[in-house]
mmCIF file as gemmi writes it, N, C-alpha and C atoms, coordinates in Angstrom:
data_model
loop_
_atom_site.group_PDB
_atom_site.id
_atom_site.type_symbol
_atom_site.label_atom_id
_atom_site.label_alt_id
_atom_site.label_comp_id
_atom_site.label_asym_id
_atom_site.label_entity_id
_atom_site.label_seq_id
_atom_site.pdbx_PDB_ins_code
_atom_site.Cartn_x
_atom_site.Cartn_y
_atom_site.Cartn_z
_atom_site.occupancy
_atom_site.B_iso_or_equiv
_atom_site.pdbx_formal_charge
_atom_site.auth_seq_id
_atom_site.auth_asym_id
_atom_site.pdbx_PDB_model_num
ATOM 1 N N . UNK Axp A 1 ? 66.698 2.618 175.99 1 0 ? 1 A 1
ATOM 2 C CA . UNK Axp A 1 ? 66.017 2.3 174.748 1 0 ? 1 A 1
ATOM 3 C C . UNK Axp A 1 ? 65.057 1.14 175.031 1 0 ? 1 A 1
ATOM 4 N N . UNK Axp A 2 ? 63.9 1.412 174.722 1 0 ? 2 A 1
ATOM 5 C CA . UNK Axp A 2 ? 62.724 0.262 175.245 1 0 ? 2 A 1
ATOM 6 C C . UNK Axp A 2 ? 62.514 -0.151 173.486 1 0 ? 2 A 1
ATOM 7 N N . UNK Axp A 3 ? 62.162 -1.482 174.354 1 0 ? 3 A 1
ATOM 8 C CA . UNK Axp A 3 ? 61.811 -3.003 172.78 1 0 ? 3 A 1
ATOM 9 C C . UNK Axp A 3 ? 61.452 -1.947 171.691 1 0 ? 3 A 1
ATOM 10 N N . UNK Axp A 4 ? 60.241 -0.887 171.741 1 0 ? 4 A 1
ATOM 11 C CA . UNK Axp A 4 ? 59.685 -0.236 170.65 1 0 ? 4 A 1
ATOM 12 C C . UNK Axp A 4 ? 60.526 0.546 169.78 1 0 ? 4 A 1
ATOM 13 N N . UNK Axp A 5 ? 61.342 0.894 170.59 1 0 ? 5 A 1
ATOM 14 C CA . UNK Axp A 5 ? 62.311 1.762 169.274 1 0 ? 5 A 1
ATOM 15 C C . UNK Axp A 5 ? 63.383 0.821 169.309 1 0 ? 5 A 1
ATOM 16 N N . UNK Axp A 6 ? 63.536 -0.575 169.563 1 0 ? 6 A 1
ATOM 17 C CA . UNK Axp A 6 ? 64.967 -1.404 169.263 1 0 ? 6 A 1
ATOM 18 C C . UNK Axp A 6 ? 64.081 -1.761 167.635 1 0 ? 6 A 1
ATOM 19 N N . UNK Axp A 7 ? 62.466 -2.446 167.952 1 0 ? 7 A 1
ATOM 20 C CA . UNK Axp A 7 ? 61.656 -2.726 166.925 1 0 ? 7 A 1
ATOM 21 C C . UNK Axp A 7 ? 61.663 -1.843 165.761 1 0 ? 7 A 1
ATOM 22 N N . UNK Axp A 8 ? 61.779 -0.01 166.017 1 0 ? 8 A 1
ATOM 23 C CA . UNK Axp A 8 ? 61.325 0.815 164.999 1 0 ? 8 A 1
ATOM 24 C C . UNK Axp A 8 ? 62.833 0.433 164.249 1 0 ? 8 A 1
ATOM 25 N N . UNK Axp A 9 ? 63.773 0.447 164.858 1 0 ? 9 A 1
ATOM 26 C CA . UNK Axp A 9 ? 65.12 0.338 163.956 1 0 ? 9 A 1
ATOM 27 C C . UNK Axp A 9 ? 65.742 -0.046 163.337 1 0 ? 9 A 1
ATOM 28 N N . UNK Axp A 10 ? 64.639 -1.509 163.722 1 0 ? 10 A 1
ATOM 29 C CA . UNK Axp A 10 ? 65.207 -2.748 163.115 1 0 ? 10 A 1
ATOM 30 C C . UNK Axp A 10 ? 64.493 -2.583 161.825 1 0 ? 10 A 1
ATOM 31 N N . UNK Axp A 11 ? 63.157 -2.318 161.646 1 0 ? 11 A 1
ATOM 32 C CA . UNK Axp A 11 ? 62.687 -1.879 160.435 1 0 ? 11 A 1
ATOM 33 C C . UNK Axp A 11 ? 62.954 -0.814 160.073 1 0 ? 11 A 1
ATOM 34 N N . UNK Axp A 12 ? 63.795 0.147 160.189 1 0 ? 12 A 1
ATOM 35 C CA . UNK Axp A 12 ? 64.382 1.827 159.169 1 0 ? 12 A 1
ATOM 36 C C . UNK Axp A 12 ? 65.612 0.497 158.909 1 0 ? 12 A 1
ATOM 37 N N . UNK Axp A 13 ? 66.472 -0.177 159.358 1 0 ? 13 A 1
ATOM 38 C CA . UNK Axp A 13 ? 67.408 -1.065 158.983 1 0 ? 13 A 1
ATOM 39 C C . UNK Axp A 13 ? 67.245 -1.614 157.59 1 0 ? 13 A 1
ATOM 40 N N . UNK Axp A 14 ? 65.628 -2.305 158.07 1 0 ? 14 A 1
ATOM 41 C CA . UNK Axp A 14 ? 65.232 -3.123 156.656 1 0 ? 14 A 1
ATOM 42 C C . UNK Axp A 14 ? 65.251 -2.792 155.687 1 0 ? 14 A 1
ATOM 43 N N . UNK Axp A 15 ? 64.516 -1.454 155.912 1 0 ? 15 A 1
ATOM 44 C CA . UNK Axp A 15 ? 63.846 -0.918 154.872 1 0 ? 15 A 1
ATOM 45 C C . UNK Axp A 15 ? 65.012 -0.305 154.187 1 0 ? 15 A 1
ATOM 46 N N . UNK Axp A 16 ? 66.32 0.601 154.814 1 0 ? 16 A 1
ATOM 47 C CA . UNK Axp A 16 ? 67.484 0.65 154.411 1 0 ? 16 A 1
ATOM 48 C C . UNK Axp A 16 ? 68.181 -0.294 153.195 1 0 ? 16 A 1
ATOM 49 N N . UNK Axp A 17 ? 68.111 -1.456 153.705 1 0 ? 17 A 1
ATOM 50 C CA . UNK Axp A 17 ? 68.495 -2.613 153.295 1 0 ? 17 A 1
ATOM 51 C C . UNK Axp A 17 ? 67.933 -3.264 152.017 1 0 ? 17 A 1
ATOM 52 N N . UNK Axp A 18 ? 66.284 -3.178 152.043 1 0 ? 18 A 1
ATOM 53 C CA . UNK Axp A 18 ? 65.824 -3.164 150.604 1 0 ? 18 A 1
ATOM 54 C C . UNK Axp A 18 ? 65.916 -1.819 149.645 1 0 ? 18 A 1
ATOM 55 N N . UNK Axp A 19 ? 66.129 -0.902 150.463 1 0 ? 19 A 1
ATOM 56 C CA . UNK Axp A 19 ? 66.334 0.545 149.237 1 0 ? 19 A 1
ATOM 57 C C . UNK Axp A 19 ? 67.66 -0.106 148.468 1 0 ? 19 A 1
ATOM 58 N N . UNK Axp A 20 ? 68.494 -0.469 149.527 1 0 ? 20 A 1
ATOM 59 C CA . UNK Axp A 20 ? 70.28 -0.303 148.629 1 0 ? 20 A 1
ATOM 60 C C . UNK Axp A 20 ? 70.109 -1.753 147.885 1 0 ? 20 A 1
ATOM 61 N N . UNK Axp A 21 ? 69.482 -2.655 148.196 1 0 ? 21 A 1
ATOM 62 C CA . UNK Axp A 21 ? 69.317 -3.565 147.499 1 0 ? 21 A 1
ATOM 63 C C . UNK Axp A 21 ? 68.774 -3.234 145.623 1 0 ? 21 A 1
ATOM 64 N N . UNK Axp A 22 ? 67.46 -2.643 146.062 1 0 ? 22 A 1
ATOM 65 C CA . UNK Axp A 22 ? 67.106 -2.49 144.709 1 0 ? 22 A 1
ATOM 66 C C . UNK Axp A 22 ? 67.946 -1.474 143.841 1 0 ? 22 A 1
ATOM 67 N N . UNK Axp A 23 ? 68.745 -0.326 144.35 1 0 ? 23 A 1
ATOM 68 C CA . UNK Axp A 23 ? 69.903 0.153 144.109 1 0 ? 23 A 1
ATOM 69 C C . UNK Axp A 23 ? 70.673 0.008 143.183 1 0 ? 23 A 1
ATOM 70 N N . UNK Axp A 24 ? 71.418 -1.312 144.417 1 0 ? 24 A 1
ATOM 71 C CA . UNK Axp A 24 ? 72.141 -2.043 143.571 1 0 ? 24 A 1
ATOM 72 C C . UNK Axp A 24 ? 71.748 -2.701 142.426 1 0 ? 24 A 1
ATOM 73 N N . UNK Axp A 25 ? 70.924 -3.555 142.582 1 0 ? 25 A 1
ATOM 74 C CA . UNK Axp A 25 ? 70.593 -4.38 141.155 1 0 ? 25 A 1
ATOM 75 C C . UNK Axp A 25 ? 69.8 -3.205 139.992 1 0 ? 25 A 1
ATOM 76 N N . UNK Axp A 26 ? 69.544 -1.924 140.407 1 0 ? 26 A 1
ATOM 77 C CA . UNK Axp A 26 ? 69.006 -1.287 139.103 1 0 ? 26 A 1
ATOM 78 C C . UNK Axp A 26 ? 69.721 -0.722 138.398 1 0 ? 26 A 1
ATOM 79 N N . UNK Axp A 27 ? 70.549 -0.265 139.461 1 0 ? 27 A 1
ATOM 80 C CA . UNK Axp A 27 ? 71.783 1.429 139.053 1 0 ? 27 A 1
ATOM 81 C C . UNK Axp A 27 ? 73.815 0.388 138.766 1 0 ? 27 A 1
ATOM 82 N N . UNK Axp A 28 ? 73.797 -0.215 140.068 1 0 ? 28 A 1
ATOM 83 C CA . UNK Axp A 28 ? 75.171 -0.064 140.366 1 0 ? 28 A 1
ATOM 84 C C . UNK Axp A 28 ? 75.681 -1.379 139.258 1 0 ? 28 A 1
ATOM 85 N N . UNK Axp A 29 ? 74.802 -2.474 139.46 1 0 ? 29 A 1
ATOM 86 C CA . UNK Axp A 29 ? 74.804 -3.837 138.738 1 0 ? 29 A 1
ATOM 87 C C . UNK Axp A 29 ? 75.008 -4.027 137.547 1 0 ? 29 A 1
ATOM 88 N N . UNK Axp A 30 ? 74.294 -2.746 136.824 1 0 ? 30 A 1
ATOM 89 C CA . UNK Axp A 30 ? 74.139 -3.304 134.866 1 0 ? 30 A 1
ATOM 90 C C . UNK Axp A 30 ? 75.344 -2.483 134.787 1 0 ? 30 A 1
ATOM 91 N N . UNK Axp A 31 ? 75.934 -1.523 134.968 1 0 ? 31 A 1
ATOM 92 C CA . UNK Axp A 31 ? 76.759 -0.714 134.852 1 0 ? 31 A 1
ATOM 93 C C . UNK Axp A 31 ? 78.468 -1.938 135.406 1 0 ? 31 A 1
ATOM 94 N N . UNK Axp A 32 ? 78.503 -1.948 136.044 1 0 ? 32 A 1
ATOM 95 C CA . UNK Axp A 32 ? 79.454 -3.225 136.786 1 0 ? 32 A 1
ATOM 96 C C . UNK Axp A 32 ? 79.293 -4.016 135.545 1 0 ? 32 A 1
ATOM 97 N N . UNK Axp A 33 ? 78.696 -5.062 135.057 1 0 ? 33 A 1
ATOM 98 C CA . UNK Axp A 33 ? 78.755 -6.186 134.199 1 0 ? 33 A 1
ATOM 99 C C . UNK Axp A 33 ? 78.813 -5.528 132.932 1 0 ? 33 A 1
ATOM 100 N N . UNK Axp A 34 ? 78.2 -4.384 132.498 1 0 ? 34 A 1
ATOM 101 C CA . UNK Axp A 34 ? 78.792 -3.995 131.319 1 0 ? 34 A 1
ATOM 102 C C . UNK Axp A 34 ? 80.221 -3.597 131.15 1 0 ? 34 A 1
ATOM 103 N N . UNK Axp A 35 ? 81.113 -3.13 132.065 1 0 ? 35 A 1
ATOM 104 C CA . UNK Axp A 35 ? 82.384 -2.531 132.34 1 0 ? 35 A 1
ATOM 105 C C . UNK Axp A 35 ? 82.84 -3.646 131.741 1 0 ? 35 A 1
ATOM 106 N N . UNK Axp A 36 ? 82.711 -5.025 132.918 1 0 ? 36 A 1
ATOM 107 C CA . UNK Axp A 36 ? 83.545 -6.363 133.067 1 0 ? 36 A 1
ATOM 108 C C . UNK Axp A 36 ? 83.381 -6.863 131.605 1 0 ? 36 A 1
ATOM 109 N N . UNK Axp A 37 ? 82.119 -6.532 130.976 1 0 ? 37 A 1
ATOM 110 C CA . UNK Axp A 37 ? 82.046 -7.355 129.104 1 0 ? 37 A 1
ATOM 111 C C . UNK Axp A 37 ? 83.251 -6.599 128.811 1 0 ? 37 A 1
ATOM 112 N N . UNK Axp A 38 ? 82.852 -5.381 128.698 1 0 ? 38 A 1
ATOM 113 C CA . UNK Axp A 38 ? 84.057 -4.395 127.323 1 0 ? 38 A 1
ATOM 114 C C . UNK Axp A 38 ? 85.22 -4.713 127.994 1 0 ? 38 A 1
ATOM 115 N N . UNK Axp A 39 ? 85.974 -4.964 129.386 1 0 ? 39 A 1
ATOM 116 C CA . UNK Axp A 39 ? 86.77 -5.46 129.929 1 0 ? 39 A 1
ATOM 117 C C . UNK Axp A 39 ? 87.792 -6.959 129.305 1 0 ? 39 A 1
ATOM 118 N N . UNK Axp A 40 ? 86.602 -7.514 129.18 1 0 ? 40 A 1
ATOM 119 C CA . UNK Axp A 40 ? 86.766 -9.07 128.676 1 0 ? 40 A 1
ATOM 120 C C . UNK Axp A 40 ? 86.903 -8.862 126.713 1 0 ? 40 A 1
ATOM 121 N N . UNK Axp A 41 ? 86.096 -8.344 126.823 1 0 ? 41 A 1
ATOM 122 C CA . UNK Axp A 41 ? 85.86 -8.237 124.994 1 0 ? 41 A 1
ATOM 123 C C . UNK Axp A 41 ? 87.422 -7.873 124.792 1 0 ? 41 A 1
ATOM 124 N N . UNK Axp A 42 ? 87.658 -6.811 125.311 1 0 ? 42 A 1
ATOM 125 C CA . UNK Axp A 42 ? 88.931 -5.978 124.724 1 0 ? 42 A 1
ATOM 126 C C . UNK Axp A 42 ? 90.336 -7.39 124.945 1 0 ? 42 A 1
ATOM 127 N N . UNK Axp A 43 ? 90.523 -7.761 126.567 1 0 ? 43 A 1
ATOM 128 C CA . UNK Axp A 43 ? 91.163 -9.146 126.591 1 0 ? 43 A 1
ATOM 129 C C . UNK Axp A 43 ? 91.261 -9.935 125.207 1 0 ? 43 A 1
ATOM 130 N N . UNK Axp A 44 ? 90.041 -10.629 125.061 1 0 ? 44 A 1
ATOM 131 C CA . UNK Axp A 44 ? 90.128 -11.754 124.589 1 0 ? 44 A 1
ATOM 132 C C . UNK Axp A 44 ? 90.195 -11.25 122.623 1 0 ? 44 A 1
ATOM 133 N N . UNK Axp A 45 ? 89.941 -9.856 122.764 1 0 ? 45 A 1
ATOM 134 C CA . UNK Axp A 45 ? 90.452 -9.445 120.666 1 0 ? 45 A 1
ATOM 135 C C . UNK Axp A 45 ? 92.086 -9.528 121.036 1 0 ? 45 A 1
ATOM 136 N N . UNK Axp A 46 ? 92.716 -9.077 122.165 1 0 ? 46 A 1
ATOM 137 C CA . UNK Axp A 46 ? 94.261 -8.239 122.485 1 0 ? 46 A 1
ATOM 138 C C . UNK Axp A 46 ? 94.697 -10.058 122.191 1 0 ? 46 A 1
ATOM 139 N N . UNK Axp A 47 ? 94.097 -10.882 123.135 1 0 ? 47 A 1
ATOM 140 C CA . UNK Axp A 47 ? 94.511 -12.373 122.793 1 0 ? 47 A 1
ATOM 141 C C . UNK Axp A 47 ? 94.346 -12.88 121.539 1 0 ? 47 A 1
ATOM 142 N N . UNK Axp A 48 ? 93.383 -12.428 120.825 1 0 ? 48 A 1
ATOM 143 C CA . UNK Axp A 48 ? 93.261 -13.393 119.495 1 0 ? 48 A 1
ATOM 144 C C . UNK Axp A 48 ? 94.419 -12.644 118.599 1 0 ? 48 A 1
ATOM 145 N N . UNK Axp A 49 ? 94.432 -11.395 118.425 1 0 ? 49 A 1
ATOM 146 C CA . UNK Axp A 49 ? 95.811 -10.649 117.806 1 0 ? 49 A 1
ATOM 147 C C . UNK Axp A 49 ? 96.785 -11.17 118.35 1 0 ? 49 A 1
ATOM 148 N N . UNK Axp A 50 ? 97.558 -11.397 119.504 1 0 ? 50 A 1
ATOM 149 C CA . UNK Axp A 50 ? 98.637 -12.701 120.021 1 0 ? 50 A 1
ATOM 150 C C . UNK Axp A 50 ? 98.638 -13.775 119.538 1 0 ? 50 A 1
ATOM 151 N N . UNK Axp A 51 ? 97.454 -14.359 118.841 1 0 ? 51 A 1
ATOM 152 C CA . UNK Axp A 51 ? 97.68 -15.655 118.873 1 0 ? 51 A 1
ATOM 153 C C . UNK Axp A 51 ? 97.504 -16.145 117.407 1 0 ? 51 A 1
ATOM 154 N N . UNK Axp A 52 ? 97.289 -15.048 116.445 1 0 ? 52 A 1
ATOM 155 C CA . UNK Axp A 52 ? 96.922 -15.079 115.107 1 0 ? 52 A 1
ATOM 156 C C . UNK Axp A 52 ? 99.088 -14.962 114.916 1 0 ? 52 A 1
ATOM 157 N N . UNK Axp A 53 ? 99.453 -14.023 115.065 1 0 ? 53 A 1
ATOM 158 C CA . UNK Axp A 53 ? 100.517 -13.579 115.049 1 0 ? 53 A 1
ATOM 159 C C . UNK Axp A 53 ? 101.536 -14.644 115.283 1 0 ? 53 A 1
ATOM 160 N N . UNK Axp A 54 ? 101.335 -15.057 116.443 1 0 ? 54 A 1
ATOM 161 C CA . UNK Axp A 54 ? 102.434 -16.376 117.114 1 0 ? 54 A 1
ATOM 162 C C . UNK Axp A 54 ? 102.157 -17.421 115.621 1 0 ? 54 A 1
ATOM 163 N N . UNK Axp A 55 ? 100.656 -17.831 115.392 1 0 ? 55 A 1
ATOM 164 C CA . UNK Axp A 55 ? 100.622 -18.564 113.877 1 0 ? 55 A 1
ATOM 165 C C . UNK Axp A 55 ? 101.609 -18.574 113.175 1 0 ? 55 A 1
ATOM 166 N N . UNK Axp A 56 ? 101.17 -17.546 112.494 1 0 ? 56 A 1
ATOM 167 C CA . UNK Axp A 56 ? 102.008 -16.754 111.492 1 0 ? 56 A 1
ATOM 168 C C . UNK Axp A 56 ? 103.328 -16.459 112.005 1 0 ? 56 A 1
ATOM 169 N N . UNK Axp A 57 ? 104.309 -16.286 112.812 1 0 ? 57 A 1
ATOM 170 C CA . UNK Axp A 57 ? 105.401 -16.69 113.126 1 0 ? 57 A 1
ATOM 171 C C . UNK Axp A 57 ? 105.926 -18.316 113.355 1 0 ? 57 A 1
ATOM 172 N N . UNK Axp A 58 ? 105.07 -19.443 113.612 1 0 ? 58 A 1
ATOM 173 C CA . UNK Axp A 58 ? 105.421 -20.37 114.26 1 0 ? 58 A 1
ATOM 174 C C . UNK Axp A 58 ? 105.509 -21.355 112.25 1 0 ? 58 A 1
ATOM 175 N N . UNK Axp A 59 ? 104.89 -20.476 111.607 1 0 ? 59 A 1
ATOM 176 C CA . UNK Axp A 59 ? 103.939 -20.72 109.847 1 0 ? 59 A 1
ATOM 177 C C . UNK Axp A 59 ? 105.43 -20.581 109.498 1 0 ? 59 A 1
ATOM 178 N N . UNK Axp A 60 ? 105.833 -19.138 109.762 1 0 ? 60 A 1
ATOM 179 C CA . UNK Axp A 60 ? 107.355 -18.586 108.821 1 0 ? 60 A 1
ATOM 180 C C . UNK Axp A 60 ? 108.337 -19.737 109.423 1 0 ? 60 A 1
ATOM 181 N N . UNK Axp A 61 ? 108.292 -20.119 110.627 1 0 ? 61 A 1
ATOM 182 C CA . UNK Axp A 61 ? 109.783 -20.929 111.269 1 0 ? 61 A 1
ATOM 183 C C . UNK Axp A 61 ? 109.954 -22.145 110.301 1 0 ? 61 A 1
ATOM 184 N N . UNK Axp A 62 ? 108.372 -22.736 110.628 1 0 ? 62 A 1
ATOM 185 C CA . UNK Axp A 62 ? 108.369 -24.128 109.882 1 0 ? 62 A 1
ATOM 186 C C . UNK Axp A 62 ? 108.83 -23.969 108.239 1 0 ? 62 A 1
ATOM 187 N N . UNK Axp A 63 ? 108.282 -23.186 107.683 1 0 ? 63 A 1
ATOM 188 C CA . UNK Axp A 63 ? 108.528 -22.899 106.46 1 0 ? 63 A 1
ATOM 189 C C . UNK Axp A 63 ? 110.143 -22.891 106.445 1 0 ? 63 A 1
ATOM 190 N N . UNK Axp A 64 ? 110.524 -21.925 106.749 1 0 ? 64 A 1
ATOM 191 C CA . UNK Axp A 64 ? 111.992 -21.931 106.799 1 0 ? 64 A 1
ATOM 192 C C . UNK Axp A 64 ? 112.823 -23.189 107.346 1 0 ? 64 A 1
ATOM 193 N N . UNK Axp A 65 ? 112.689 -24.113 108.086 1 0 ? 65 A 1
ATOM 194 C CA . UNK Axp A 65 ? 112.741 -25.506 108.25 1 0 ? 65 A 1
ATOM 195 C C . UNK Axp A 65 ? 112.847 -26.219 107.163 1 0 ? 65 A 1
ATOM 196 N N . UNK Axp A 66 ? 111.825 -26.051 106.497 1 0 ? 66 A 1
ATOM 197 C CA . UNK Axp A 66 ? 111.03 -26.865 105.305 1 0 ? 66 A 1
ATOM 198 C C . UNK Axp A 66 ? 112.322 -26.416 104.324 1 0 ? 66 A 1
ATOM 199 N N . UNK Axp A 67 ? 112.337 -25.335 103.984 1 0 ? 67 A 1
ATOM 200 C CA . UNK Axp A 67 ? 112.933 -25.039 102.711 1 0 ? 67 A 1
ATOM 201 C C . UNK Axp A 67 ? 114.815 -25.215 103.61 1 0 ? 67 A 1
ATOM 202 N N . UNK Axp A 68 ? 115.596 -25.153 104.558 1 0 ? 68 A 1
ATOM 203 C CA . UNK Axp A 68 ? 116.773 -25.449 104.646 1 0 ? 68 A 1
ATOM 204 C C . UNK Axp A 68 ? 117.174 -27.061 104.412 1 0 ? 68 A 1
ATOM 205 N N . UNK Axp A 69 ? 115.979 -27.887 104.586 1 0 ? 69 A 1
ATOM 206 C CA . UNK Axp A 69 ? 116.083 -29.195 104.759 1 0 ? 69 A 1
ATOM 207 C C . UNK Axp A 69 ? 115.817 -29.668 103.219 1 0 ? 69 A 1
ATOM 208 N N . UNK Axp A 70 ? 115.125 -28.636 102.105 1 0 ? 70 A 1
ATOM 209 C CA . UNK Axp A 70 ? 115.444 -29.144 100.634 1 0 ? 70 A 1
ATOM 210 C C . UNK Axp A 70 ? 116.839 -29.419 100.371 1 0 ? 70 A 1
ATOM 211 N N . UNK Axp A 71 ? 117.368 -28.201 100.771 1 0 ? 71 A 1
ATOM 212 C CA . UNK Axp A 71 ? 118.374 -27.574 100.156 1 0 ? 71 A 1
ATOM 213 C C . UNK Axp A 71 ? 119.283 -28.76 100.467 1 0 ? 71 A 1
């Protein structure tokens, strides 16, 4: 293999290299970060329903506290 085709390969490499590049950031990228939102979105509603709930349980304990300690 002489310099000229180590040279041609190195540029089909490049050029390789910027195809999958732009690829990626057109096709593979928005698709990926939209997954990871609805991913996260769904998390953090599943958490706020946990944590509305724990309230409202931690609401009933005290209450019930409240009212044995009238008595």
């Amino acid at each position: 293999m002489d310099a000229f085709e180590v040279q041609r390969d190195i540029v089909h490499y490049l050029e390789i290299h910027d195809m999958l590049v732009q690829w990626l950031s057109d096709q593979w990228l928005p698709k990926f970060k939209l997954q990871k939102a609805q991913t996260y979105r769904k998390i953090m509603r599943e958490f706020a329903k946990l944590e509305i709930a724990n309230s409202q349980r931690l609401g009933n304990m005290w209450g019930r506290v409240l009212t044995h300690h009238k008595n």
